[in-house]
N, C-alpha and C positions, 0 to 999 in steps of 0.2 A: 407444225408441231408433230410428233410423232404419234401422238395419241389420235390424230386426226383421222376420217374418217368421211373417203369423198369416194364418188363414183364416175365411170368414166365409160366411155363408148371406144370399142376397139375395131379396128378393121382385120376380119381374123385370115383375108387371104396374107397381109403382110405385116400383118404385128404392129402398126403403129397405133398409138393411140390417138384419136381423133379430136375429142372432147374430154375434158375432167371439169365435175363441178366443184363449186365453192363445200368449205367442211360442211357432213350434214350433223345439225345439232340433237343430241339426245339418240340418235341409234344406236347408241353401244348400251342404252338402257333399255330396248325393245322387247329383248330376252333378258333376264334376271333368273335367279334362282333362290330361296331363302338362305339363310343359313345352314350346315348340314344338320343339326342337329334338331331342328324344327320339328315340331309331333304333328304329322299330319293322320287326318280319320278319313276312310272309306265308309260310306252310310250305301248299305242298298237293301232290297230283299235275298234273304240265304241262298236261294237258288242259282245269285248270278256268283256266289263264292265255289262252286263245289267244284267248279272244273277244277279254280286252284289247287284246291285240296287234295285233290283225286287224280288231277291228269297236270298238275304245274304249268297250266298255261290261264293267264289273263286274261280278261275280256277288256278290246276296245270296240266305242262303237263309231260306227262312220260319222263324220260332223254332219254332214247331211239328213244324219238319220233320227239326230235327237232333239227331243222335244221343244228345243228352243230356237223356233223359225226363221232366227235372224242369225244362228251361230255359222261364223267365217263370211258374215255378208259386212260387206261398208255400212256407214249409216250414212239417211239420209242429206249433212253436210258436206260428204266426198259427190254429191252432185252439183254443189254448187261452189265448191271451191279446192284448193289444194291443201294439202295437210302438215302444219308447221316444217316437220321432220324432212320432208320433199318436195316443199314449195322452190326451194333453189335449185333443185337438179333439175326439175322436168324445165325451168328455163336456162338453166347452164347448158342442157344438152338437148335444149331443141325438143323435147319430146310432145310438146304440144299437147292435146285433149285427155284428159285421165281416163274416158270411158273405157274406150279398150282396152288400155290395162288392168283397168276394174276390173272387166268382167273375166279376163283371163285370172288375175290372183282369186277371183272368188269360186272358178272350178277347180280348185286344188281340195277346195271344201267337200268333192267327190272322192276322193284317192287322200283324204290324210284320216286317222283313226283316234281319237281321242278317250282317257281314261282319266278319270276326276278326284281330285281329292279335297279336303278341305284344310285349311290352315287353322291349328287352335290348340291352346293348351287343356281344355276342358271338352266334355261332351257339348252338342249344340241341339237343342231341342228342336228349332226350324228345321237341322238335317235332316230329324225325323219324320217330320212330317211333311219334308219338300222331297225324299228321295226315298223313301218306302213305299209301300203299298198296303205292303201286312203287318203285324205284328211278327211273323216269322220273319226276324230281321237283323240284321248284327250291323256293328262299326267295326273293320278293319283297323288297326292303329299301327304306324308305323314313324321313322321317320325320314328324312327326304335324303342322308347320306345310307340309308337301307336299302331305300327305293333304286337309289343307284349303286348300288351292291348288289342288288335281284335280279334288275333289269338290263346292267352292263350296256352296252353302245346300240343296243336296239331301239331306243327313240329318246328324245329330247324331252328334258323338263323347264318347262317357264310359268313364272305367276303370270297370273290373268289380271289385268289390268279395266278397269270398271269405267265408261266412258256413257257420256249422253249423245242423243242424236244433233246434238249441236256440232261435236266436234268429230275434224275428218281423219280417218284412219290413216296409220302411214302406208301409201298404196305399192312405192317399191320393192318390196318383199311379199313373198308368196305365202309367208305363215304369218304376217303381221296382222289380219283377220282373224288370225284363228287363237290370241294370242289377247282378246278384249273383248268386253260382253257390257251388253246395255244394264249402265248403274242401276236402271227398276226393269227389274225386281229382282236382279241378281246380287245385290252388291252384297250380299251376308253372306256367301258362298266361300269369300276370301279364297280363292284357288290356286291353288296347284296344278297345273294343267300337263299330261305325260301325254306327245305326240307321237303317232305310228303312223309312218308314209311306206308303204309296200316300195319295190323296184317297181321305177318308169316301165320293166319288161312285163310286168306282171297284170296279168288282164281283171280289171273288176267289172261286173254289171251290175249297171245302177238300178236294175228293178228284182233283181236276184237276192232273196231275203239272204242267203248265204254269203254276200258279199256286202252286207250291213253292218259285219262286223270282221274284225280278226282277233285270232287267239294268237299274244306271244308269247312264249316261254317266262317263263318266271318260277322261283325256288320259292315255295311259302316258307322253308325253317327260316331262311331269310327275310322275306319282305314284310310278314306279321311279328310284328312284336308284342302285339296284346290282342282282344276278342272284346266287344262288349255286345251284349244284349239290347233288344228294342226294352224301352220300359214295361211294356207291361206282353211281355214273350211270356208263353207258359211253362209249366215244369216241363210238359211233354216236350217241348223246343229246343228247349234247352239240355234237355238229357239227348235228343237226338247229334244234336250240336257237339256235342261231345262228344261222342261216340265216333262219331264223322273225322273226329278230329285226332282222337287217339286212333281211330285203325289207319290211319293217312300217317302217323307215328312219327304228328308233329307235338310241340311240348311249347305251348309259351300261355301267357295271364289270361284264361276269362274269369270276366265278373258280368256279375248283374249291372246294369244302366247305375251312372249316381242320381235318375230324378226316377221320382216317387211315382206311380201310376194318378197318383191325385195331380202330382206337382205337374206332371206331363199335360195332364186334360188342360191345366188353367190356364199356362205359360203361354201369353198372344205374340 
């Protein structure tokens, strides 16, 4: 069928092909993207916004570098067996033991950069209290046909896909790691996930706080389409907020939070 979708082993002194496996099932759903129109929220503290504002460049940060110690790693059922999606190839083409390929797809998690969003129609109170720090705090809001009108062909967008340590990742791609996150305690995250791989030429060091993250280009009159407030931000924040924002002589919605600084305290 045409829609099919197999892999195959070449010999590149002479262009033949060697091996081709049977169709693989479900890869063409590996990467997804929502619909364009999808409202997706940035939650962080204001500080990590101003570059946008001021200098139009993004923050990603390295996968390696964020908080969550198993992001772009396998789980522990890629030790013990193969992963529906590439249980046929690795025996159509011989490929024998997943270790090593493991470990090679999971150093990619050094050299790829990641930037977060959330999926939702409405504010999400957990965002606030799982991705700030301070009350000096905003949601970005945008949506996902903006996001790729900002960002143009500088990295790749896919939903994150929420998986337990039962099941095995699909280990023949090098982003399929970086692409699913452990159902506990992430699964309210609903994600949007925006990939940054620098060029193969370009040198990062892994213990160099400067190579922890990268800044890509991105147009905020573009990529924000609204502003909210942490619930319970002050006037002083919020007047500075704005200010930040008119001399940057951008123009789009802030408003206060829709929960109430009570509603916020109670919501478990």
């Amino acid at each position: 069928m045409k829609n099919e979708i197999r892999m195959g082993i070449k010999n590149l002194n002479t262009g033949e092909i060697l091996r081709v496996s049977r169709p693989l099932p479900g890869v063409a759903e590996l990467f997804t993207v929502p619909p364009p129109h999808t409202i997706v929220w940035k939650y962080g503290d204001y500080d990590k916004f101003t570059g946008l504002l001021s200098e139009k460049q993004f923050y990603f940060r390295r996968a390696d570098q964020l908080p969550d110690i198993y992001e772009g790693k396998f789980t522990p059922a890629n030790q013990t067996k193969k992963s529906t999606m590439f249980a046929d190839a690795f025996a159509d083409l011989r490929l024998g033991d997943s270790a090593e390929i493991i470990n090679i797809q999971e150093s990619h998690r050094r050299r790829t950069f990641l930037n977060c969003w959330h999926k939702n129609r409405f504010e999400n109170p957990r965002m606030w209290r799982e991705h700030t720090k301070s009350t000096d705090s905003v949601a970005l809001i945008s949506r996902v046909k903006t996001l790729a009108a900002a960002l143009g062909n500088q990295c790749q967008a896919a939903n994150v896909r929420y998986v337990g340590d039962d099941e095995a990742l699909p280990e023949l791609h090098s982003l399929s790691a970086l692409v699913h996150k452990r159902r506990a305690p992430y699964f309210f995250e609903d994600e949007l996930r925006l990939i940054y791989q620098p060029s193969p030429m370009e040198e990062i060091y892994l213990d160099q706080p400067r190579d922890y993250f990268r800044l890509v280009p991105a147009e905020p009159a573009i990529l924000i389409e609204g502003l909210r407030f942490h619930p319970e931000a002050s006037a002083d924040f919020k007047t500075r907020v704005r200010a930040d924002i008119a001399r940057a002589g951008l123009r789009f919605p802030i408003n206060d939070s829709d929960l109430t600084s009570k509603g916020f305290a109670v919501i478990s």
